[in-house]
C-alpha positions in Angstrom: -20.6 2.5 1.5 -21.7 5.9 1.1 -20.2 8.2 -1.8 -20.8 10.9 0.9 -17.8 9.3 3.2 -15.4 12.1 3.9 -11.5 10.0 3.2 -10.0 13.8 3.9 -7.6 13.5 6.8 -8.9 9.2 7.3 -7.2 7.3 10.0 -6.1 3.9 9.3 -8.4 2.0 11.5 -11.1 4.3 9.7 -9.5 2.8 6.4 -10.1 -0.2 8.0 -13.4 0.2 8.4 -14.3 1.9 5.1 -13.1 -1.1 2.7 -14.8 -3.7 5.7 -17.9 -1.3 4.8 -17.4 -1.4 0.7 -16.4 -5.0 1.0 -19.6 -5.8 2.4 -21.9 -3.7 1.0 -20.8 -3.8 -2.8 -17.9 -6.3 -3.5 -20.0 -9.0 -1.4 -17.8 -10.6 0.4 -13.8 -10.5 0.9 -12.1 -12.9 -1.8 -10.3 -16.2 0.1 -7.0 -14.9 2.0 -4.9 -16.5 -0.8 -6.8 -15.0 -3.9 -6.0 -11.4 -1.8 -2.4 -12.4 -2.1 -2.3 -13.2 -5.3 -4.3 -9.3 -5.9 -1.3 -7.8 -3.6 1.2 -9.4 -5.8 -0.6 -8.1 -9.5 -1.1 -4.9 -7.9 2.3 -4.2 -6.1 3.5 -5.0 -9.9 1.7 -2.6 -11.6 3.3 -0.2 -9.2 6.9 -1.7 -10.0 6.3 -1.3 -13.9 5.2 2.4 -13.2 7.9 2.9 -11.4 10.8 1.1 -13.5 9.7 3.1 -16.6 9.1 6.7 -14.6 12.5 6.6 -12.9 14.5 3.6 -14.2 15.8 2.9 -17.5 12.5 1.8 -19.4 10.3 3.3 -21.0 6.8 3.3 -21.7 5.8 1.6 -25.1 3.9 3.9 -27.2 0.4 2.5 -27.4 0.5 2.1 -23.7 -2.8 3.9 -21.3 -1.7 6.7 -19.5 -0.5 5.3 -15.7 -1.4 6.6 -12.8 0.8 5.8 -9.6 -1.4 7.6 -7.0 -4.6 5.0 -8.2 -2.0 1.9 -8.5 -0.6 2.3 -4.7 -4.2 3.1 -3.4 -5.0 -0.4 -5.4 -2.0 -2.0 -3.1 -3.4 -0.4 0.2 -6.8 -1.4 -1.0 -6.0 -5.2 -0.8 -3.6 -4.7 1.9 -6.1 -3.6 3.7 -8.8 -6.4 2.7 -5.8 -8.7 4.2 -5.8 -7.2 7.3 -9.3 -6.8 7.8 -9.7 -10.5 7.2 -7.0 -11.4 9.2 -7.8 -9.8 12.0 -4.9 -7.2 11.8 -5.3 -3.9 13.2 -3.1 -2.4 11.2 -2.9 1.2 13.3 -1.5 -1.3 16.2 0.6 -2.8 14.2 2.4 0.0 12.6 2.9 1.8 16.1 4.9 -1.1 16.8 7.1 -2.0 14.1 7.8 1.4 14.0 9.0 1.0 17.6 11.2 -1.6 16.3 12.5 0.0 13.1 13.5 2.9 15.9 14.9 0.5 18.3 16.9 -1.3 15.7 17.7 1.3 13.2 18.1 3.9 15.8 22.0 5.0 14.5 22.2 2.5 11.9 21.3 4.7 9.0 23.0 7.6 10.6 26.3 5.8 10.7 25.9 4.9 6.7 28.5 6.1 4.5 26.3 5.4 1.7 23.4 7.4 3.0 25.7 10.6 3.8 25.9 11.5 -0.2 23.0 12.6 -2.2 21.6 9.5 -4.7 22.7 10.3 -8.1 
């Protein structure tokens, strides 16, 4: 892939393409559909521990690296992505539509939710 690739205002199917690309031309090939799964798990934990000891009740041990939650989720849409691509999932055409059904469904649910008419503590 080109270090010149402009990711400033990047559509998803350009995303798409743009990890196909890197994929390709510098990690060699995708890993085996499972082995991405496995990735997607490790990586949507290293967001999880970010998050339980930014916002939750843990806290960070004092020899820990610095975090970086930006770099951790663009590791999550990284594989998610690879997924996809392997798949065969356009994942612009699949986003329009499940949030068609999240609208369809949802459409006075979460308006009608006591729980969701109070600000979060």
């Amino acid at each position: 892939m080109n270090e010149k690739i402009d990711l400033n205002d990047v559509t998803i199917r350009e995303a798409q393409n743009a990890v196909d690309t890197w994929i390709k031309t510098i990690g060699v090939r995708y890993f085996s559909e499972l082995t991405n799964l496995a990735q997607l798990v490790e990586e949507v934990g290293e967001v999880s521990r970010i998050m339980a000891r930014t916002y939750g009740e843990q806290s960070f041990k004092s020899d820990e690296a610095e975090t970086d939650l930006g770099d951790e989720l663009a590791d999550v849409m990284f594989v998610l992505i690879c997924i996809a691509n392997q798949t065969g999932v356009d994942l612009t055409t699949a986003l329009q539509k499940n949030l068609k059904k999240k609208t369809r469904r949802d459409s006075t649910r979460h308006l009608n939710n006591p729980k969701l008419t109070t600000p979060p503590e």
